[in-house]
C-alpha positions in Angstrom: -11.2 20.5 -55.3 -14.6 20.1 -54.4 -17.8 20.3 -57.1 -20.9 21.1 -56.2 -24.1 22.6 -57.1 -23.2 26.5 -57.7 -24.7 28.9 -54.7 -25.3 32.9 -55.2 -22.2 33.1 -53.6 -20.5 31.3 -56.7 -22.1 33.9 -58.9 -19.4 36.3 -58.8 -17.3 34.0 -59.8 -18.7 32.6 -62.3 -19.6 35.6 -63.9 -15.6 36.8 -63.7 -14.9 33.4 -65.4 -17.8 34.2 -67.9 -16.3 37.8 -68.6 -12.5 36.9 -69.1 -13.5 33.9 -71.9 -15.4 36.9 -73.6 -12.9 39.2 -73.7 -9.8 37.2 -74.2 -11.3 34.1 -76.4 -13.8 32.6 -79.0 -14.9 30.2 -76.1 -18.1 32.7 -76.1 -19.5 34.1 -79.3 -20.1 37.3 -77.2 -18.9 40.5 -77.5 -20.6 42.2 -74.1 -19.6 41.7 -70.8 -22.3 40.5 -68.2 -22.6 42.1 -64.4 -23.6 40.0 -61.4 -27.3 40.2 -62.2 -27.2 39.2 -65.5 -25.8 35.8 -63.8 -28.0 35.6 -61.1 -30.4 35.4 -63.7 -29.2 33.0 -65.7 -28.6 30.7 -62.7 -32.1 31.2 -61.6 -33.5 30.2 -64.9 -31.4 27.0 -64.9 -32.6 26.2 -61.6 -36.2 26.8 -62.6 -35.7 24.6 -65.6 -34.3 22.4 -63.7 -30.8 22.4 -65.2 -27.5 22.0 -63.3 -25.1 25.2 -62.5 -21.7 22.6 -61.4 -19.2 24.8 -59.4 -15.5 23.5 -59.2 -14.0 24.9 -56.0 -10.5 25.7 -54.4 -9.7 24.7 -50.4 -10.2 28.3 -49.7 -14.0 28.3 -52.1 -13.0 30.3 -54.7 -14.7 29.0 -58.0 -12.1 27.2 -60.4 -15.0 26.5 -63.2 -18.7 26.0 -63.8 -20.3 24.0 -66.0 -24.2 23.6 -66.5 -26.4 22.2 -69.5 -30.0 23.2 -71.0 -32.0 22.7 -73.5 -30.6 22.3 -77.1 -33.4 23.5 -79.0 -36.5 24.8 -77.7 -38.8 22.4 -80.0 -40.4 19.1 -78.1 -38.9 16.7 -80.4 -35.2 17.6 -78.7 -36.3 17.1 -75.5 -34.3 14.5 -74.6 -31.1 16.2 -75.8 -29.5 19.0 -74.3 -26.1 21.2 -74.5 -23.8 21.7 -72.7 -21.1 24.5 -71.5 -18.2 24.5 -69.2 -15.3 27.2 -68.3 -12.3 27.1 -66.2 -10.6 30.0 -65.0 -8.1 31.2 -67.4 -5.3 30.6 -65.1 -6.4 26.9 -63.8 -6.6 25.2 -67.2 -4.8 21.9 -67.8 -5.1 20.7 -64.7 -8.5 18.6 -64.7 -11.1 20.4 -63.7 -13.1 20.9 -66.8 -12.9 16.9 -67.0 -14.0 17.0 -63.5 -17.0 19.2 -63.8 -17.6 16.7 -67.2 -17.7 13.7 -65.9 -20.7 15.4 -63.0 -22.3 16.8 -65.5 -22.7 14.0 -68.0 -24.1 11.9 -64.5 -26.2 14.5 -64.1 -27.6 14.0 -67.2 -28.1 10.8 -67.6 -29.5 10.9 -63.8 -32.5 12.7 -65.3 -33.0 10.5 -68.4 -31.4 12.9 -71.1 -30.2 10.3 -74.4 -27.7 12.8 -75.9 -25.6 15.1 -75.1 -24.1 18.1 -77.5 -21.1 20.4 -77.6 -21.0 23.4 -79.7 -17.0 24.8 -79.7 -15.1 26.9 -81.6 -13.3 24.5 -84.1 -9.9 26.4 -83.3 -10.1 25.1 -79.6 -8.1 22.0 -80.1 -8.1 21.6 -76.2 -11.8 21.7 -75.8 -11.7 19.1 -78.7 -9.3 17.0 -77.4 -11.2 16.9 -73.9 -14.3 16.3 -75.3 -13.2 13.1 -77.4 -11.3 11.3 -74.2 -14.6 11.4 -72.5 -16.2 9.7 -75.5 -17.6 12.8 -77.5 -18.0 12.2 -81.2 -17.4 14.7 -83.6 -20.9 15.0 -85.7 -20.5 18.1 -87.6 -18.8 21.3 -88.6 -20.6 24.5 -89.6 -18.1 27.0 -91.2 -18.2 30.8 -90.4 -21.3 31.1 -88.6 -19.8 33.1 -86.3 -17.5 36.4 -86.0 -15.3 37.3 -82.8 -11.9 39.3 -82.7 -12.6 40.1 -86.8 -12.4 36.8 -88.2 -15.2 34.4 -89.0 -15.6 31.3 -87.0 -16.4 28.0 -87.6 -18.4 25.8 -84.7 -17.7 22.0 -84.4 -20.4 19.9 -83.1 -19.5 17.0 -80.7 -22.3 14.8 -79.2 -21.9 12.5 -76.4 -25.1 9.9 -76.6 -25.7 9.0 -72.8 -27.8 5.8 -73.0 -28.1 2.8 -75.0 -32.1 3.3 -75.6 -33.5 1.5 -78.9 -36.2 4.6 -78.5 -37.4 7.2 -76.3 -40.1 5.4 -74.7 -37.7 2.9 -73.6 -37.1 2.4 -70.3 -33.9 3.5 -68.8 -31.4 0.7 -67.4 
């Protein structure tokens, strides 16, 4: 498996990888499908913000899982925190590539001076749970039915990774 920084020939498929979680889980909180565009798009805008799009790939190239991060709130004050996302294709879970593209993400991260880290999930996704605490997530919050998908209300858990050990933001990173 190889991870790298996603190419627009990764966009197809990350946008099948995209599609499947919205039509067959609560991973996404969406109920519309997106084309090719839509991702090219969105990849673009990371870029321009300066925000990773990871790409986990097969022998053959074939994308496995993405994972990227952004901003967490759009307010200056949060500007050293950001949120994160990551998907593996639905028939290449279990086998460590969303702690793969974790672990390069959260270096990523760090590698641009980001304190804190956060991970909205569906609380029902005991896996995504269960990943994020072995690589040192904390949970930090639970907001109950603030979200609908399939006809039932959701509830999002909030996980936060801190990412340094600065006594304030001015500090300087070790």
């Amino acid at each position: 498996m190889d991870i790298r920084d996603a190419a627009s020939a990764d966009i197809e498929g990350i946008a099948n990888i995209y599609n499947h979680a919205v039509v067959h889980t609560a991973a996404i909180w969406n109920d519309t499908q997106v084309d090719i565009a839509n991702r090219a798009a969105w990849h673009a805008d990371r870029q321009r913000q300066g925000y990773p799009v990871l790409v986990a790939l097969d022998e053959a190239g074939a994308v496995l899982g993405y994972a990227t991060f952004g901003d967490w709130r759009p307010h200056d004050g949060y500007r050293h925190t950001v949120e994160h996302s990551v998907y593996v294709r639905h028939d290449r879970r279990g086998q460590g590539i969303g702690e793969a593209l974790m672990h390069t993400l959260i270096i990523r991260a760090r590698a641009i001076g980001k304190h804190a880290m956060v991970a909205g999930i569906e609380a029902g996704n005991a896996a995504s749970i269960r990943l994020h605490k072995k690589l040192g997530f904390a949970e930090v919050g639970l907001l109950p039915q603030v979200g609908m998908k399939f006809g039932q209300w959701l509830d999002l858990a909030f996980l936060q990774l801190t990412l340094d050990e600065r006594a304030s933001p001015d500090a300087p990173l070790k």
